[in-house]
C-alpha distance (Angstrom), angle and dihedral (degrees) to the residues before:
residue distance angle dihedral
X1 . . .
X2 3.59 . .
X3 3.79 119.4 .
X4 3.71 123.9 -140.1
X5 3.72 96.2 -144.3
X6 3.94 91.1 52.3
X7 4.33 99.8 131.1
X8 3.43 126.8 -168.6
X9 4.16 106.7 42.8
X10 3.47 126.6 89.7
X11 4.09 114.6 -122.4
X12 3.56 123.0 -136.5
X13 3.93 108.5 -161.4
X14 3.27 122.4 -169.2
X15 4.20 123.2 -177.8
X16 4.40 117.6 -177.3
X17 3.62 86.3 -159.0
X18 3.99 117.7 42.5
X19 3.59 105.3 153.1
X20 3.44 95.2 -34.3
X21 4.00 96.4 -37.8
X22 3.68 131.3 69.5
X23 4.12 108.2 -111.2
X24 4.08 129.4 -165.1
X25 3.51 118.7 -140.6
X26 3.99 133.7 -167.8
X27 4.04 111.7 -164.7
X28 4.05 122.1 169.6
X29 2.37 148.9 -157.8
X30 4.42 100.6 27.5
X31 3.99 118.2 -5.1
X32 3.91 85.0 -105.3
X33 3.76 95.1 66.5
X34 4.03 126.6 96.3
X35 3.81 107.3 -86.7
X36 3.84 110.6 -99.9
X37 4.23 80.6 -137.7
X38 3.93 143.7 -22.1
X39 3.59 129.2 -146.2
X40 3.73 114.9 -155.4
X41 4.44 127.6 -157.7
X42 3.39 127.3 -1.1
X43 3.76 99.6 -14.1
X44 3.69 91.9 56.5
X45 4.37 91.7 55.8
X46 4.10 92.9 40.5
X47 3.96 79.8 53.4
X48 3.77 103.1 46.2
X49 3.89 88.2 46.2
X50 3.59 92.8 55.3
X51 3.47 97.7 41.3
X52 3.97 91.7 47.1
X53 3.87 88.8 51.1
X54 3.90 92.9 49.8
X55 3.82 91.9 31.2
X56 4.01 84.5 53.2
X57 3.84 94.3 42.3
X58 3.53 98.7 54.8
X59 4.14 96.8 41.6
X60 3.96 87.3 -118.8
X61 4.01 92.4 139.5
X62 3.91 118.4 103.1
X63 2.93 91.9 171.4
X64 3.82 156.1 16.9
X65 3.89 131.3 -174.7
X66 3.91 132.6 162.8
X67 3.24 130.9 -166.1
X68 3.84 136.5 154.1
X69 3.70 102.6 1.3
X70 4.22 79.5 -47.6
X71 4.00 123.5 116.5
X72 3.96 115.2 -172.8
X73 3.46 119.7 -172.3
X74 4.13 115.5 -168.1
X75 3.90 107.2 -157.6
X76 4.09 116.6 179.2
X77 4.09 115.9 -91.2
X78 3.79 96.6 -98.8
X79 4.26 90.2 55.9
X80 3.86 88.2 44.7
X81 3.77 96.0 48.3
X82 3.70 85.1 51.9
X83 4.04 99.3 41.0
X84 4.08 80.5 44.7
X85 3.88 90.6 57.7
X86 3.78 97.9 44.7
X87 3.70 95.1 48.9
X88 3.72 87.3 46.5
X89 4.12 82.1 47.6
X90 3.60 98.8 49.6
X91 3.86 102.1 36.4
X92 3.81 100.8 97.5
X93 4.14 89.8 53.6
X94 3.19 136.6 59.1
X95 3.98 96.8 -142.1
X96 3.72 99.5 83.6
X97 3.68 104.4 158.4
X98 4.01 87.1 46.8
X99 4.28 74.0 76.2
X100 4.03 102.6 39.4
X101 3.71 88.0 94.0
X102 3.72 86.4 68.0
X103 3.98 91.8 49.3
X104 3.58 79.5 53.5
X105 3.83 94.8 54.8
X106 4.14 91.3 45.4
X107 3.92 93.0 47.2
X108 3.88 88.9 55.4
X109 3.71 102.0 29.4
X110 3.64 94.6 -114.7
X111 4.29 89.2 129.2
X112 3.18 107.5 96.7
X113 4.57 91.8 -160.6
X114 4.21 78.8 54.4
X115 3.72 89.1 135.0
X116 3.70 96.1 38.9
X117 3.40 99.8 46.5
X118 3.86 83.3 49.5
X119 3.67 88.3 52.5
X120 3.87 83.9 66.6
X121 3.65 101.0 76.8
X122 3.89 88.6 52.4
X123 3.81 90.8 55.9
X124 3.86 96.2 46.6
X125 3.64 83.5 55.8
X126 3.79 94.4 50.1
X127 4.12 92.6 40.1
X128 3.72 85.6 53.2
X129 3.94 95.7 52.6
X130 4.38 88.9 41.9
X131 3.54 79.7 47.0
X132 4.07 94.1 50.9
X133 3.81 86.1 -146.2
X134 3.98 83.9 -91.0
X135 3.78 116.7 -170.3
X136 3.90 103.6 5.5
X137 3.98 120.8 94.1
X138 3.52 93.5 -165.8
X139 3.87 96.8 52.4
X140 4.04 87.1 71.1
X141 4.16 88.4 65.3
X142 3.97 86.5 54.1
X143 3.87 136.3 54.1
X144 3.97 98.6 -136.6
X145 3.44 108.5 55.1
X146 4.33 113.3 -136.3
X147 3.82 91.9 -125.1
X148 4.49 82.1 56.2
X149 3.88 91.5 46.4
X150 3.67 93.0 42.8
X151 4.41 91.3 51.1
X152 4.11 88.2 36.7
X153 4.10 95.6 48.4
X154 3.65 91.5 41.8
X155 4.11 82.8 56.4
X156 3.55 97.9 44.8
X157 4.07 94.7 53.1
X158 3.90 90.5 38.5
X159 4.00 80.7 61.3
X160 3.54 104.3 41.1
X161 3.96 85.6 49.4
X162 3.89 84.5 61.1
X163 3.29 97.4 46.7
X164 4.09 90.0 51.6
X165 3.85 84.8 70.1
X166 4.51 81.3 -86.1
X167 3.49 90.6 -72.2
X168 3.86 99.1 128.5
X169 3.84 122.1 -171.3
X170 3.93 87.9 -162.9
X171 3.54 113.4 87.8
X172 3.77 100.4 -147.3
X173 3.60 90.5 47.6
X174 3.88 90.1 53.7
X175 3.66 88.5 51.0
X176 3.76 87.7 53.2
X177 3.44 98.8 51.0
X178 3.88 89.2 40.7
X179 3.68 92.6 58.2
X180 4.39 88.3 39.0
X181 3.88 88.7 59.2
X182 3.70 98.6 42.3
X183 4.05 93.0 55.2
């Protein structure tokens, strides 16, 4: 049974049916706590099913509990700050296993921008509170506000495009970097 005052994990919750849509959600660091972010429709059930798959692959998964149409999955701090940065990677495009390799990399230390990359989620929280979570409702239920994840994903592809010798597979990020070089 899972405990509300278990500390320390990072939660992955995932509902079918959230008002009519199923909706991903990352909380840390207890199950009570205000969700870091939430991912809403189609995007949030593509993402869950990758993440279980690789999640279930690699034997990241603590723990799993359902209840109520609700599945939460506690993975250790290290696997969450990781799953945290790839959904924060992949949450302006609509290719996310084009990116798992990358979760891949961070799970096992192979990433050599580890730390940076982790340095990410910190900023989307700080953007969000410069920001004042202006204009979207549903950015007061989360920590990272979408207009931060969309400005700090956009940042992290445009750099991992770079550092792939600028040959980008993502077409937004190619556009980016199009428009970057032209200036």
């Amino acid at each position: 049974m899972l405990k509300l005052n278990d500390r320390g994990f990072f939660f992955i919750l995932y509902r079918k049916e959230m008002r009519g849509r199923p909706q991903l959600e990352l909380r840390f660091p207890s199950i009570k706590s205000t969700p870091y972010l939430i991912i809403r429709g189609k995007k949030a059930s593509r993402t869950y099913a990758i993440l279980m798959q690789f999640i279930e692959s690699r034997g990241l998964k603590e723990y799993e509990y359902k209840e109520n149409g609700c599945v939460i999955i506690r993975v250790p701090v290290v696997s969450g700050l990781c799953i945290t940065a790839y959904i924060i990677l992949t949450y302006t495009t609509r290719v996310e296993e084009r990116y798992i390799h990358i979760l891949d990399k961070m799970i096992y230390g192979e990433f050599p921008l580890i730390r940076r990359f982790i340095d990410f989620i910190t900023l989307a929280v700080e953007l969000s509170e410069y920001i004042g979570q202006q204009g979207d409702p549903s950015a007061k239920r989360q920590l990272a506000s979408p207009q931060a994840l969309r400005l700090v994903s956009n940042i992290m592809r445009y750099l991992l495009a770079h550092l792939d010798g600028g040959c980008a597979k993502d077409r937004n990020v190619l556009i980016s970097t199009r428009r970057c070089s032209q200036k």
